[in-house]
C-alpha positions as CSV (number, residue, x, y, z in Angstrom):
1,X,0.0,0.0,0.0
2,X,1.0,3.4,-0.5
3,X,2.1,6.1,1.5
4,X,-0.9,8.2,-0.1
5,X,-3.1,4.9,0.8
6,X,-1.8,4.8,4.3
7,X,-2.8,8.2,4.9
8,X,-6.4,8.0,3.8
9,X,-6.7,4.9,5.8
10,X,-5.5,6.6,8.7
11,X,-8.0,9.3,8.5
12,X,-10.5,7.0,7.9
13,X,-10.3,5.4,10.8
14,X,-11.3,7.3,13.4
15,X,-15.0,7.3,11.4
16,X,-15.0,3.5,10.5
17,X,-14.7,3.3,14.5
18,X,-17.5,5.3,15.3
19,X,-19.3,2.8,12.6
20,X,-18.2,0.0,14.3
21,X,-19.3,1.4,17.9
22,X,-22.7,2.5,16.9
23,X,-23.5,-0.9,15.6
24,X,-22.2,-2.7,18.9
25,X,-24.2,-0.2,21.3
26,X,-27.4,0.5,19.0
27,X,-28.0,-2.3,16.9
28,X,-26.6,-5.1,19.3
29,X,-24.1,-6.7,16.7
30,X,-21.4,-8.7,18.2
31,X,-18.2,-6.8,18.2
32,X,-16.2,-9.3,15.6
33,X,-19.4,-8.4,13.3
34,X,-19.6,-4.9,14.0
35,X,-16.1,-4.8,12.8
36,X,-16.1,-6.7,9.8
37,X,-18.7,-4.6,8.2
38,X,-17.1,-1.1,8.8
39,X,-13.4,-2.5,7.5
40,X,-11.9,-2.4,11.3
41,X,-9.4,-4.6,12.4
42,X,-10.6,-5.5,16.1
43,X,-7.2,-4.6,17.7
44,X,-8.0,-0.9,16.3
45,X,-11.5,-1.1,17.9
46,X,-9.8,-2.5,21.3
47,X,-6.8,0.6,21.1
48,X,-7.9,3.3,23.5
49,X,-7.8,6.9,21.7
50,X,-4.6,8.9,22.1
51,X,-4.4,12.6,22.2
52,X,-1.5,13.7,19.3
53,X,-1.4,17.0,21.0
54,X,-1.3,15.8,24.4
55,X,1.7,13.2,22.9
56,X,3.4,16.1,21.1
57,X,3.6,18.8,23.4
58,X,6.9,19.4,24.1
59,X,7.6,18.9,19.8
60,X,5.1,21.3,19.0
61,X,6.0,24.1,21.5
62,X,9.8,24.1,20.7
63,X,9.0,24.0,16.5
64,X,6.5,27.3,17.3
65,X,8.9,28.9,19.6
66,X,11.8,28.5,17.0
67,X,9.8,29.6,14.1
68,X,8.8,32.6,15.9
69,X,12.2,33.1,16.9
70,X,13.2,32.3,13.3
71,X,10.7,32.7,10.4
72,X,12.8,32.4,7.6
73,X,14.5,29.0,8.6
74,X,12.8,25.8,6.8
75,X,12.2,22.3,8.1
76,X,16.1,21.3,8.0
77,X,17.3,24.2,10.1
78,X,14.9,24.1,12.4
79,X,15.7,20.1,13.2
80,X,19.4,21.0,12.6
81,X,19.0,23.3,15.7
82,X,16.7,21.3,17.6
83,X,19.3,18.3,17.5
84,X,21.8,20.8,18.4
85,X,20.1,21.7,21.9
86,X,19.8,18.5,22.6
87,X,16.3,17.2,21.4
88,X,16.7,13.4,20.2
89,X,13.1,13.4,18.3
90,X,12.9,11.4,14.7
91,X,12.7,13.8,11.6
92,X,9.7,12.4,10.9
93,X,7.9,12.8,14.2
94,X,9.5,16.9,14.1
95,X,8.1,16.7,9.9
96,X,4.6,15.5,10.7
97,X,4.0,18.1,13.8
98,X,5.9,20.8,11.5
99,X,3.5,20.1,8.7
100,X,0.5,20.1,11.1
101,X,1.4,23.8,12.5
102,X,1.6,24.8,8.8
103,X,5.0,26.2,9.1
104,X,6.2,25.0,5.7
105,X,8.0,27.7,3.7
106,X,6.4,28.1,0.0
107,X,9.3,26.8,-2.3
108,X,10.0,29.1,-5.7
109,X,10.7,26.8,-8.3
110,X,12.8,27.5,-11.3
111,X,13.7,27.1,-14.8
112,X,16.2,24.5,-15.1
113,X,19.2,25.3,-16.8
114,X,21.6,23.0,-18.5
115,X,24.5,22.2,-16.6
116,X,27.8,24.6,-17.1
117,X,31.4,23.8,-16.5
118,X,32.1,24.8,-13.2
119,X,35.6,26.5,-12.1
120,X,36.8,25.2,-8.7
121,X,36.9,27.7,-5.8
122,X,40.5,27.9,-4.3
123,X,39.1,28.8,-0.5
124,X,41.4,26.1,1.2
125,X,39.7,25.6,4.8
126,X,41.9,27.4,7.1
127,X,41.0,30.6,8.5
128,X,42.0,34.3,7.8
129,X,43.5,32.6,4.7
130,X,41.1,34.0,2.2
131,X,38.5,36.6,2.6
132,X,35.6,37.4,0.6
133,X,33.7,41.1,-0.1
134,X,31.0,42.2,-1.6
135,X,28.0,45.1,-1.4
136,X,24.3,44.6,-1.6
137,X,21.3,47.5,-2.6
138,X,18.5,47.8,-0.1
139,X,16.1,50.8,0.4
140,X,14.5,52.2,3.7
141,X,10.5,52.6,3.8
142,X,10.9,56.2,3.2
143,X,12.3,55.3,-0.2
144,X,16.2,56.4,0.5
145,X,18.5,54.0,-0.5
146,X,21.2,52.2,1.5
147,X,24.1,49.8,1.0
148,X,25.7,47.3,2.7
149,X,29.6,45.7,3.0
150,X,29.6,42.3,3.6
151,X,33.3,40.5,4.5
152,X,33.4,36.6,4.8
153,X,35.8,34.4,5.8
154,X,36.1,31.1,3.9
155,X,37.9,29.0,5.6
156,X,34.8,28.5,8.4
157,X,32.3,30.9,6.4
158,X,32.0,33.1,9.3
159,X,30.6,36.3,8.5
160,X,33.5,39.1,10.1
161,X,31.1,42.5,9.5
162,X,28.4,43.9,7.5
163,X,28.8,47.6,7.1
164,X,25.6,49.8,6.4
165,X,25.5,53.0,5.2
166,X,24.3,54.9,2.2
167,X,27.5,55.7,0.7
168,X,30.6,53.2,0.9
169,X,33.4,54.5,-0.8
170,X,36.8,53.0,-1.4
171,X,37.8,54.7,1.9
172,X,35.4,53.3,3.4
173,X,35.9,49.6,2.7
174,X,39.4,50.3,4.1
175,X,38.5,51.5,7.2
176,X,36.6,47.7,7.8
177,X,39.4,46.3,6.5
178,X,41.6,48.4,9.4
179,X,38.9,47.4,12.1
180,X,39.2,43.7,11.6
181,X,43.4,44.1,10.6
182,X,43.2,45.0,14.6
183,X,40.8,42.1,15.2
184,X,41.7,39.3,13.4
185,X,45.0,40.5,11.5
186,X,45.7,40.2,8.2
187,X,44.6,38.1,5.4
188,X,46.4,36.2,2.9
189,X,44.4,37.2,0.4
190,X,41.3,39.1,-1.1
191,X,38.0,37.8,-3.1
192,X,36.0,40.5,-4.8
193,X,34.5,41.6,-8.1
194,X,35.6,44.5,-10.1
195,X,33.1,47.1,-8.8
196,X,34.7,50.6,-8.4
197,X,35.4,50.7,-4.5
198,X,37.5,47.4,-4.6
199,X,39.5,47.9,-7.8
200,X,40.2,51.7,-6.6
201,X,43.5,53.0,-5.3
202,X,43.0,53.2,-1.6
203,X,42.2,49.6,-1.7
204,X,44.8,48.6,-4.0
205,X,47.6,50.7,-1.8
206,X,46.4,48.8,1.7
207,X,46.6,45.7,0.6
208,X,50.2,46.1,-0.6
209,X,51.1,47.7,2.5
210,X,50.3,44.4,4.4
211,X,51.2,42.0,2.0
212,X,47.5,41.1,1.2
213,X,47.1,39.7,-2.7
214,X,44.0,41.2,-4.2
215,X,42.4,38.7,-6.1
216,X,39.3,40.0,-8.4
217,X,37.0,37.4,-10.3
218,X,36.3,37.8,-13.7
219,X,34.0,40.1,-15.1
220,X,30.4,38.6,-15.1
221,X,31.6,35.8,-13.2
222,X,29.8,35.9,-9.8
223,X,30.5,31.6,-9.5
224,X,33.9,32.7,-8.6
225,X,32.8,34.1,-5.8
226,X,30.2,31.8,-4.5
227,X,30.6,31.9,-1.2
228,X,29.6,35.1,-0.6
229,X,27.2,35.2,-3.6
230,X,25.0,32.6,-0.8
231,X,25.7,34.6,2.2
232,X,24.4,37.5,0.2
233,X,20.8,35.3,-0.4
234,X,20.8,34.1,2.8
235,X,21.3,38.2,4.6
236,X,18.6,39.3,2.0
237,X,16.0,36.8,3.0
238,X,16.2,36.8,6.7
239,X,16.9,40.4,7.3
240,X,16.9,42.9,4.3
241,X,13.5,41.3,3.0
242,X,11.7,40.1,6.2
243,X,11.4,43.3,7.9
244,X,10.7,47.1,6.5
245,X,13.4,49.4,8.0
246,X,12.7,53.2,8.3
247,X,16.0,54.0,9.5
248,X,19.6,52.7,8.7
249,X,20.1,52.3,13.1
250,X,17.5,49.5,13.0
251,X,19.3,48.1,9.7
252,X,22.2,48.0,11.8
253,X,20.7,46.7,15.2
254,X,18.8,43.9,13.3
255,X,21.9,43.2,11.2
256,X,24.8,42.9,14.4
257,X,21.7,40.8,16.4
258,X,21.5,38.3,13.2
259,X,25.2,38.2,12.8
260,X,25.3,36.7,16.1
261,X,23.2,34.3,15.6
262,X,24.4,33.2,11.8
263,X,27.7,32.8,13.2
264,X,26.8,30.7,16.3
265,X,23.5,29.1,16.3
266,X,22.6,28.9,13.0
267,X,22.8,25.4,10.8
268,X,25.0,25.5,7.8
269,X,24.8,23.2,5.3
270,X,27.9,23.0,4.0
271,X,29.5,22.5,7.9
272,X,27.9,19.4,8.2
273,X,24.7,21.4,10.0
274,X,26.7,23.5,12.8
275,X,27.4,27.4,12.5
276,X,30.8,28.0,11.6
277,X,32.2,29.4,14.7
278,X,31.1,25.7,16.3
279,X,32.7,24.3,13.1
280,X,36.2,26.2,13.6
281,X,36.2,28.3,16.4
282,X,38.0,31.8,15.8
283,X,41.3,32.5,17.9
284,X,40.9,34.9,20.1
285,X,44.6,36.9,19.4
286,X,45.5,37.7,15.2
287,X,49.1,36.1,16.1
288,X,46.5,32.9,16.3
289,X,44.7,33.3,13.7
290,X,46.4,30.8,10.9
291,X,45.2,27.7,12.4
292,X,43.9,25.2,9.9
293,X,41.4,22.5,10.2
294,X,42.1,19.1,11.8
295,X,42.6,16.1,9.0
């Protein structure tokens, strides 16, 4: 039988008992005939009633709390951090009370695209190794537009700042870069595209004064920098697109609160489902900060 079968059966069943009952108590049949004529097994007559929600208390009130917590996560992240705090439950148990709450994300489908030859991403996985920057476009509710600085590290996919403002000139991306020098030290080298601010001179000069090789993708390339082309989907849909902003001190409140917990509670795929600074936890001194991953 199907699993499409199985699930009409098991709707059904609750009314084939109340059949089977009202022929026992009104009509006097015997409870083996009773039975037989509404399609009941008699061990289903014979099981007492259990209350689901009763049963799946404790599922249902961590799912709701975590989705109000987090409304952009799907099913996977939400049982990725549920395991991670502790909770032993079966995905399917977690799926079926997760389905029941109608939390389920709608899904965009697209076009399929024939496959392309894919160039390999040379992020080996050891941290401050190689960085990755790039700017997103948002705009406030009063219409004024605002832009944002994102810096990755891709040895443990941490995100290391997001810098908001409406104008982020070269200068400006130096100045992160000085913040987290101070932090973290220096990289061995920079991802980025060929916008204006990273190919421009201030840039250019900084990283030769520390020995930092500038490494800019190919025009019209944005695979070859992947890894911050999905931390850049992942920002947009849980912050820039799931609240309305009406000034850039809540973009930046929301933005350091999500940081926080992207980098430390948050599920990532790609990490085996922990957040990266679980993954590879960050030194807390730059002289520390070339450690590499464990074979």
């Amino acid at each position: 039988m199907s699993s499409r079968a199985n699930c009409r059966v098991a709707r059904a069943r609750p009314a084939m008992r109340q059949v089977a009952t009202t022929l026992v108590t009104q009509h006097g049949l015997s409870v083996v005939r009773a039975c037989r004529i509404a399609g009941l097994a008699r061990a289903a007559y014979y099981t007492p009633l259990s209350d689901r929600v009763e049963r799946d208390a404790e599922v249902i009130a961590a799912l709701t709390t975590l989705a109000a917590a987090r409304p952009r996560w799907g099913f996977w992240k939400c049982f990725d951090r549920l395991r991670l705090d502790g909770h032993g439950w079966n995905w399917k148990r977690v799926h079926r009370v997760y389905c029941a709450l109608r939390l389920n994300l709608p899904r965009r489908t697209k076009r399929r695209l024939p496959q392309r030859v894919q160039q390999p991403l040379d992020a080996p996985p050891q941290l401050n190794h190689t960085r990755a920057l790039d700017f997103m476009h948002d705009m406030l509710y009063d219409g004024r537009r605002f832009r944002t600085l994102n810096v990755l590290d891709e040895g443990n996919r941490e995100a290391l700042a997001i810098e908001v403002s409406t104008s982020l000139p070269g200068t400006r991306v130096v100045s992160v870069l000085e913040q987290l020098l101070a932090i973290h030290g220096a990289p061995c080298t920079i991802r980025c595209d060929n916008g204006p601010e990273l190919i421009s001179h201030a840039l250019t000069t900084w990283c030769e004064q520390h020995g930092v090789r500038l490494q800019h993708i190919q025009p019209g390339k944005p695979n070859q920098n992947a890894y911050i082309e999905r931390f850049n989907r992942t920002y947009r849909r849980e912050v820039l697109d799931a609240y309305i902003f009406a000034s850039l001190a809540q973009v930046r409140a929301e933005t350091e609160t999500w940081l926080m917990t992207y980098n430390t509670e948050r599920p990532h795929d790609s990490l085996g489902g922990v957040p990266p600074l679980i993954f590879l936890p960050r030194p807390t001194t730059p002289s520390e900060s070339s450690l590499q991953l464990s074979a």
